[in-house]
N, C-alpha and C positions, 0 to 999 in steps of 0.2 A: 548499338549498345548504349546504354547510359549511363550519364559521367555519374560517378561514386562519389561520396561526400561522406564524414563524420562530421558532428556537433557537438564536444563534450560542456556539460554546464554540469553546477550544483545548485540546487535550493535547499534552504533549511527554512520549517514552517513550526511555529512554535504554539502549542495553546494551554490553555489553564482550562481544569476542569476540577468539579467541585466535588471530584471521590476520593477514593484512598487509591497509590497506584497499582492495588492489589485486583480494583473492580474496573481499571483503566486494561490493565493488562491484560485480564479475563476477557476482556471483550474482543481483545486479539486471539486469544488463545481456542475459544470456544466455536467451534465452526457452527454452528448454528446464529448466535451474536455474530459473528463478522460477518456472514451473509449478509444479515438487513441493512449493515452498514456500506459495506466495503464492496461488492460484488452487484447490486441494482437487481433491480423486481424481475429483468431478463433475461437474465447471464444463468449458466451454468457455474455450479459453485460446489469447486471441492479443498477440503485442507484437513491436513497432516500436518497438525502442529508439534512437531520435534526437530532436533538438529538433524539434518538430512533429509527433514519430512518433505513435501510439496504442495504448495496453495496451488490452484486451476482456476480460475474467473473465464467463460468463455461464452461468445456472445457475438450477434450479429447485426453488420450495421451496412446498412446499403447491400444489399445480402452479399456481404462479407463479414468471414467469421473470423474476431478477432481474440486472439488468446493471450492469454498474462498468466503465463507461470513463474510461481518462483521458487526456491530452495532453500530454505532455515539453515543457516550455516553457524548460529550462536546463539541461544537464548537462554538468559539471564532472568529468570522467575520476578516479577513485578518492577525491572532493574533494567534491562536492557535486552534486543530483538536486530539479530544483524542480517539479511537475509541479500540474495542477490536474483533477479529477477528480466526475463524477456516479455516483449511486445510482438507478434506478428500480424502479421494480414494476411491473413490464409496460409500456405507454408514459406512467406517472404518474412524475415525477420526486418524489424524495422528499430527496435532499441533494446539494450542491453543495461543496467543499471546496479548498483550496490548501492541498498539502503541502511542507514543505524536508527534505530528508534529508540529513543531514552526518557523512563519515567521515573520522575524526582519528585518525592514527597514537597510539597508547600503547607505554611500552615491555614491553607482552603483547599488543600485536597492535593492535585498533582499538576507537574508543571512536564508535558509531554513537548520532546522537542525530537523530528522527525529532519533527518539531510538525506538527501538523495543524491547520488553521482549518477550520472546517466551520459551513455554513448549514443545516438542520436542516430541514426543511417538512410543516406538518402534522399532525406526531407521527408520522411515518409510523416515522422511524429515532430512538432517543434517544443524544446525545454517549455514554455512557457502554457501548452496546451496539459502536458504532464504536472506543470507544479499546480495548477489550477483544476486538475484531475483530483490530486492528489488532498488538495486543502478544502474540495467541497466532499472529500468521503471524511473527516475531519472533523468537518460539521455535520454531516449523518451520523458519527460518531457522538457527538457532543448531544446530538437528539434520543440518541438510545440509550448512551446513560442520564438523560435527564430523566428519563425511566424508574431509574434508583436511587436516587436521590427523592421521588416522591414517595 
């Protein structure tokens, strides 16, 4: 048997984008838009965006399929996104997380600021692989509304 471990960390990733956070939020909200962002050219990709709803990102890596679901547990129209969300490796859970995502009017558009709690297990995923996950879908974002802005 092998020895058991948690990791708990937080990251909070902040960016400026040059929309309203009406066209910020939409891009979460819209399951078509968060696919190109959020999800990658080879993942399966599904979302239910309501409280209750569930996103599915699922995909294979070293032919292991890894899944990311999560559950909308608050959402705040252009305002605020609370959702809480798993990691596995095939049917091994490997992290558990609560995220808040909060977009604030700027006078250039919106000042989005993303924190993550995440429980870590096993060493299967390490925080710093996730916040680095997490800040390059961020900038896939920032490329798809650089979209709208032209």
């Amino acid at each position: 048997m092998s020895e058991q471990s948690v990791v708990n960390a937080t990251f909070t990733l902040e960016r400026e984008y040059p929309v309203a956070p009406a066209a910020v939020f939409a891009a979460w909200a819209d399951p078509a838009t968060k696919a190109r962002w959020f999800a990658g050219g080879n993942s399966d990709h599904e979302l239910d965006f309501r409280v209750g709803g569930r996103e599915i990102a699922r995909g294979a890596v070293n032919d292991t399929v890894i899944t990311f679901e999560t559950v909308y547990r608050d959402i705040v129209p252009d305002t605020r996104i609370v959702y809480t969300s798993s990691l596995s490796e095939g049917e091994i859970l490997s992290t558990v997380s609560l995220t808040t995502v909060e977009f604030a009017a700027t006078d250039s558009g919106t000042r989005l600021t993303l924190t993550e709690h995440g429980a870590y297990l096993d060493g299967r995923e390490q925080p710093a692989w996730r916040e680095q996950g997490t800040d390059d879908q961020l900038t896939a974002l920032a490329e798809v509304l650089a979209a709208v802005v032209k």
